[in-house]
N, C-alpha and C positions, 0 to 999 in steps of 0.2 A: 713281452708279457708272458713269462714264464709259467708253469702251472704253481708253484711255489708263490709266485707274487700274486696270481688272480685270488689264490685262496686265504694270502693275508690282505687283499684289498676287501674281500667277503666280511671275514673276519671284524675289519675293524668298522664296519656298519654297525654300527650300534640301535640302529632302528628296524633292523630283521628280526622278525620271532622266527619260532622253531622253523614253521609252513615256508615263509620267504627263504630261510636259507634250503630246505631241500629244495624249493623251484627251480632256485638260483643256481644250485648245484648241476642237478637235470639239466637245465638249460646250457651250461657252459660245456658239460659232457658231450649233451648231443647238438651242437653246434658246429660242428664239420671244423671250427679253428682250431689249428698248430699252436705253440708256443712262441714265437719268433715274431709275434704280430706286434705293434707298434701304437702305444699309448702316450700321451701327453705329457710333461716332466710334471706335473704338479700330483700324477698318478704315481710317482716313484717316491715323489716325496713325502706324501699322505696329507695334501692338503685338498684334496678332492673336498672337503667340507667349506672354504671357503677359497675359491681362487679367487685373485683379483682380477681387472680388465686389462691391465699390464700384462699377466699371465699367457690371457688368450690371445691377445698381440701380438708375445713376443712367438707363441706356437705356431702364427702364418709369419711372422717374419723369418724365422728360423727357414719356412717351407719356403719361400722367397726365396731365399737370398741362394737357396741351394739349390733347386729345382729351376729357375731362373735362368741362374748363372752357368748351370750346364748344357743351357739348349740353347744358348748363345753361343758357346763357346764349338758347340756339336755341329749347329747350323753354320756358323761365321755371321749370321745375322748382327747388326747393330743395334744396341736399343734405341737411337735414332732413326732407323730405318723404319719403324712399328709407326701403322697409321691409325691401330683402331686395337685396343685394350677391353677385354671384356675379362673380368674377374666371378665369376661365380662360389660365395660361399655362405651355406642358408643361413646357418643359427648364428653369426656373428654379423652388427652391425656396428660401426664405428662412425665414428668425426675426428679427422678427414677421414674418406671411403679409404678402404683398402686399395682399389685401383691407383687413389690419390695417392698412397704409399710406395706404388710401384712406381710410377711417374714421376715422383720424389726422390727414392731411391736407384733409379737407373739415368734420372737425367733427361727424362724424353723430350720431344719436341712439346711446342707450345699449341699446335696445333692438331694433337692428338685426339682421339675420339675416344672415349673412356665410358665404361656401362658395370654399371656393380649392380649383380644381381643376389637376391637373398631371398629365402623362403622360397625358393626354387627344388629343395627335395634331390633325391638320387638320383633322380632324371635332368638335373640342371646343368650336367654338359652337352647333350643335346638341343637342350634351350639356347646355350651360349653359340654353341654351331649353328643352330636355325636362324639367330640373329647378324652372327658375321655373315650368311648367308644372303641372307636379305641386303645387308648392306653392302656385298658385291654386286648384287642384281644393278646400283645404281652410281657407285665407282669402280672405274674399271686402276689394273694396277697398283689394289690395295695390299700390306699384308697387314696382318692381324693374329697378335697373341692373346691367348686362349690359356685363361688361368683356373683352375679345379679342384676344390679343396674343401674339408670340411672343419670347423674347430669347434674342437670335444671339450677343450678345457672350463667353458660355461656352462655344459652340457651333460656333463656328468653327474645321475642321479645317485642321490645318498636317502633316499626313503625307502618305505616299503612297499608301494602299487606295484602291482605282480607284473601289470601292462605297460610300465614303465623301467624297470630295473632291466627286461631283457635286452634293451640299449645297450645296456652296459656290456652284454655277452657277444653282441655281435657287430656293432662299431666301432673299428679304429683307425689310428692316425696313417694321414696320406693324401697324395696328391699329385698332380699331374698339370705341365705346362706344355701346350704345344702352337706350334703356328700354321696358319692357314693363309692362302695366299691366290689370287687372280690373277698375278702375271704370269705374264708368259714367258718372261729371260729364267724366271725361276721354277719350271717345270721339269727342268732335266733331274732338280734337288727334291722334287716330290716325294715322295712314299704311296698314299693314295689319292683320290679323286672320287669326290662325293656323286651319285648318281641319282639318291633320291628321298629324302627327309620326310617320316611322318611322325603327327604329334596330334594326342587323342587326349581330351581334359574332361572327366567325370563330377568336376566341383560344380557343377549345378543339383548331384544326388546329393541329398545332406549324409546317407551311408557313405558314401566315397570320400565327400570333404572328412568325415572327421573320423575316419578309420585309423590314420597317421596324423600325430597334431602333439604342437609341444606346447605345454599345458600347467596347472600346480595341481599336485596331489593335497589331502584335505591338509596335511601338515604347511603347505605353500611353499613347499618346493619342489622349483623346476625341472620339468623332467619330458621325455618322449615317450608318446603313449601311442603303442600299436594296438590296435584294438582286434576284436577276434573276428571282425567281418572283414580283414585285409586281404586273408587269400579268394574268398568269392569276388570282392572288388578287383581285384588284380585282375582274376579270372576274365573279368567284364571288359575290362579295359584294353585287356590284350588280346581279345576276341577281337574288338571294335576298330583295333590298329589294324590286327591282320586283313581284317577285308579291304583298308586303306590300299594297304600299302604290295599288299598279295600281286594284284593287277599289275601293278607296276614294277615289279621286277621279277617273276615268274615268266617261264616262259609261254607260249600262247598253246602250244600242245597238253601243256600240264594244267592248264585251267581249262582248257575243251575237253579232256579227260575226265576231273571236275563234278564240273557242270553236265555232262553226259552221265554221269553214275550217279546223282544227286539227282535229275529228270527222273531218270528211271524206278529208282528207289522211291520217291512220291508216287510215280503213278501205278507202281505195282500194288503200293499201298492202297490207294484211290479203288482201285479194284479188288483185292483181296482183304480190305479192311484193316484194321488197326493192327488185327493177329500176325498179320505178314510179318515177320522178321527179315533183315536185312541189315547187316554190318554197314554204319554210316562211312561213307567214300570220305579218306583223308586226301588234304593237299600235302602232296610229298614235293618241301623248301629245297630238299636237296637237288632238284633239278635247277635250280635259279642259284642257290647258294653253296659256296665251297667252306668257307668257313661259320661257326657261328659266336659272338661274342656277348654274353649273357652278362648280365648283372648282378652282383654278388651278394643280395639281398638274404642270404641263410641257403642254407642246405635243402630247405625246403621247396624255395626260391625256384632255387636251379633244376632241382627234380621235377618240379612241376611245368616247367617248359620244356625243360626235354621230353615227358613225357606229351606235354600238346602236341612239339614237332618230331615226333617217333626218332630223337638225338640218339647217336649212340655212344658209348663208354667213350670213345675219342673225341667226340663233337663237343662232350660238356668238360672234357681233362682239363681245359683251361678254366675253366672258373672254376671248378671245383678247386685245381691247387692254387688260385690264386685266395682265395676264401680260405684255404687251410693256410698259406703263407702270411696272408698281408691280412686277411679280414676284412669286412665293409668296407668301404674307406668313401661310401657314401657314394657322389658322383664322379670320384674317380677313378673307381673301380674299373669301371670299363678298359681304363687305359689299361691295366696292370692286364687286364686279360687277352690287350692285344699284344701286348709287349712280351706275353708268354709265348702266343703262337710264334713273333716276330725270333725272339730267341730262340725257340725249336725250328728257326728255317723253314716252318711250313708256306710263309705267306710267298707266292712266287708271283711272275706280271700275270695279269689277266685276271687272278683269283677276283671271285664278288665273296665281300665277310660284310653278313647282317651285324648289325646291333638292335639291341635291347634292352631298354632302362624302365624302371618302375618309381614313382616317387610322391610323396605327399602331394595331397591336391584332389583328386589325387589323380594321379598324371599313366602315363604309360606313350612311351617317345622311340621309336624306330627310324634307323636310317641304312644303308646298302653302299658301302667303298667299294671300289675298282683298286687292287693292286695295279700299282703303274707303271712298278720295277722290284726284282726279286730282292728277298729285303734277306741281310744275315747277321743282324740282332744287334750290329756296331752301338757300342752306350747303351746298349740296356740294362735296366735297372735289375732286371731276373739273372744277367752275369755275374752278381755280385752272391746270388744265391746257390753257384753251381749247378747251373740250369740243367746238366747231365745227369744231375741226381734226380730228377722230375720226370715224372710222377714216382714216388717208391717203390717198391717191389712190396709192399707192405704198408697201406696208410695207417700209421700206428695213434693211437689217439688218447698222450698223455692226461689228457684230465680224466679219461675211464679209468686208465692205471692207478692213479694219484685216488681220485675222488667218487669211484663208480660201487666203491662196499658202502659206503652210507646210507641206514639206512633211518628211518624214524628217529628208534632209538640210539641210534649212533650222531645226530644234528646235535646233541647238548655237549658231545665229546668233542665235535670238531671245534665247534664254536669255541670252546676252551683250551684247545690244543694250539 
C-alpha cells in the first residue's frame, strides 16, 4: 500500500466531499503507517465497491494455505497430529466455517475439535488462547492450532462517516498461525509457556458496547465505526485488567511498595485535607516484566500505554515498527510484535513479555509468557524485512512528504489530480 496507491484509492471515492477528503488525508498522515503495509487484492484492483463473497474467501484461503503450511513445515508438526483447531476471524462468517476449510484442506482427523470464533474484535487471540487453555485444563496431551486473522475484503468502507473511513487508515491485511501444546515429549520444541491469562469485558456499559461496532452509515453501507468515547473506554478497561492481573505477576516487594505510598498519600490527605498535594505512587511493571508486547491499535494506542506504564523508547520499538511496517492487522498484531523482539534476539530463557490487546465489546485481554529457551528469530516473518534495518535512523513518514501541503484550498486540486 504505497503512498501513491492510498491516494488514488481516496481519490476514487466518489462519495468524499471536500471535509471527508482532508480528514482522510490527516488521518492517513498521522497514522504512524509506512508504505509497505498489506491490503486485500480486490483493493489493487478497485473493486472495493463491490467485492464478492468468493473474494473474501479466497483472501483467508490465500492466508491459509501460506501461513499454515509454514508452521508445519517449521514445526515438523502433522496436520494429523492437531487435536483441537480454534480459528479466530471477526467480520467473516461463512458455510462451511472456516475452521471446516482447514480441516478440509489439510485432511485432519475425524475426530478433531474445531471452534470458529467471530465478532471477537482485536482481542480475539487471547480469547482463542483462553479457550485452548481451558481445554488443556481437562485433556491432558493435547496439541492445538491457533488460527488469527482478519478479512478486510467485506469490510472495506466506500462512504463518507468520518467514524467510519478511519478503518480504512489504519487496518490491514495479516495473520498469524501458531501451536500450543500440553505435552510433555514436546516441551523441549517450546518457545514460551503461558503463566497467567486475564480477560476484562465492559459489554454490559452500553458506552463500552458501542464505542467499536460494525454498523450502515445512512447511505447502508457497511462499515467500522469507532466512535470518540473509545479512548476513555479503553482507558477503563485497561485500568480494570491491571488490578486483575498486577497481583499476579508482580513481584510482592513492588506491590508492598505500592500499597505503602498509596496508604500514606490518603492518610496525609485525611489530615492535611484536600490542599495536600502528593504525586500519586505508580506501579513500576518493569520489576515483574522484561518485555512488553502492545497492540497495534494506532499510534495513539500505543502512546497511551506507554505512557500508563512509564515504557520507554525501547519497550514500545516493537509495535511502534510493527504498526509502521505491517499496520493493524487486527488480532494478529500481537504476533508481529513478538516476532519483532523474537528477530532482534531480545527474547532470552527466563524472560516474562506481557501482552496486551484491546477489542470491540468491548474487551481488554492480558496475558504474561515465560521464555523457555533463547529464541534467534529461525522463520521469522520480520527476516523477510531486513530486520537490521529496524528501527531507522530516521522514521520517515511518506504520506507527510506526499500529502501533508494540502490544504483547504488545495482538496478540489487533489481530488482532480
Amino acid at each position: 500500500m504505497s503512498t501513491d496507491l492510498s491516494g488514488d484509492i481516496i481519490r476514487r471515492n466518489e462519495n468524499l466531499g471536500l471535509n471527508e477528503y482532508k480528514f482522510l488525508l490527516k488521518a492517513i498522515v498521522g497514522s504512524g503507517i509506512g508504505e509497505e503495509t498489506y491490503a486485500p487484492k480486490m483493493v489493487f484492483d478497485g473493486n472495493e465497491e463491490n467485492p464478492g463473497h468468493q473474494d473474501a474467501i479466497m483472501e483467508m484461503e490465500e492466508f491459509f494455505e501460506d501461513s499454515i503450511g509454514k508452521l508445519f513445515q517449521r514445526t515438523g508438526i502433522r496436520p494429523d497430529n492437531i487435536d483441537v483447531l480454534v480459528v479466530n476471524v471477526s467480520m467473516l462468517t461463512c458455510m462451511p466455517s472456516l475452521s471446516g476449510r482447514i480441516v478440509n484442506r489439510y485432511k485432519m482427523r475425524e475426530d478433531i475439535k474445531t471452534y470458529n470464533l467471530s465478532g471477537m474484535g482485536c482481542s480475539a487471540s487471547l480469547v482463542s488462547i483462553n479457550l485452548v487453555q481451558s481445554v488443556f485444563k481437562s485433556k491432558k496431551n493435547q496439541v492445538a492450532l491457533v488460527i488469527t486473522s482478519e478479512c478486510l475484503t467485506p469490510n472495506w468502507y466506500t462512504g463518507s462517516d468520518r467514524s467510519m473511513i478511519l478503518s480504512n487508515c489504519l487496518f490491514r491485511t495479516g495473520g498469524c498461525a501458531m501451536l500450543l501444546t500440553n505435552k510433555p515429549s514436546l516441551a523441549h520444541k517450546s518457545m514460551f509457556k503461558l503463566k497467567v491469562l486475564v480477560r476484562t469485558h465492559h459489554g454490559s456499559k452500553d458506552e463500552a458496547y458501542g464505542c467499536c461496532f460494525q454498523t450502515e452509515d445512512t447511505q447502508g453501507r457497511v462499515g467500522f465505526h469507532l466512535g470518540k468515547s473509545l479512548p476513555k473506554t479503553a482507558t477503563r478497561a485497561f485500568v480494570e485488567n491491571l488490578k486483575v492481573i498486577a497481583p499476579k505477576i508482580l513481584p510482592m516487594r513492588e506491590l508492598f511498595r505500592f500499597a505503602s505510598l498509596s496508604f500514606a498519600r490518603k492518610t496525609l490527605q485525611n489530615i492535611f485535607g484536600k490542599s495536600f498535594y502528593a504525586t500519586r505512587p505508580m506501579i513500576n511493571f518493569k520489576t515483574g516484566i522484561d518485555h512488553f508486547c502492545l497492540h497495534t491499535g494506532g499510534k495513539a494506542v500505543i502512546d497511551a500505554v506507554a505512557q500508563s506504564l512509564s515504557l520507554s523508547p525501547f519497550d514500545i520499538e516493537p509495535a511502534r515498527m510493527t504498526l509502521h511496517r505491517f499496520g493493524n492487522t487486527s488480532a494478529s498484531s500481537l504476533w508481529y510484535v513478538l516476532g519483532y523482539m523474537e528477530a532482534k534476539k531480545r527474547l532470552k530463557k527466563g524472560d516474562k513479555l506481557f501482552m496486551i490487546s484491546f477489542g470491540a465489546g468491548f474487551k481488554c485481554n492480558s496475558c504474561l509468557w515465560e521464555v523457555v529457551r533463547d529464541l534467534e528469530g529461525v522463520g521469522n516473518v520480520w527476516n523477510e524485512c531486513n530486520i537490521q534495518n529496524y528501527p531507522p535512523k530516521t522514521l520517515e513518514n511518506p504520506f507527510l512528504t506526499k500529502y501533508g501541503w494540502i490544504q483547504d484550498e488545495d482538496i478540489a486540486t487533489f481530488k482532480f489530480l
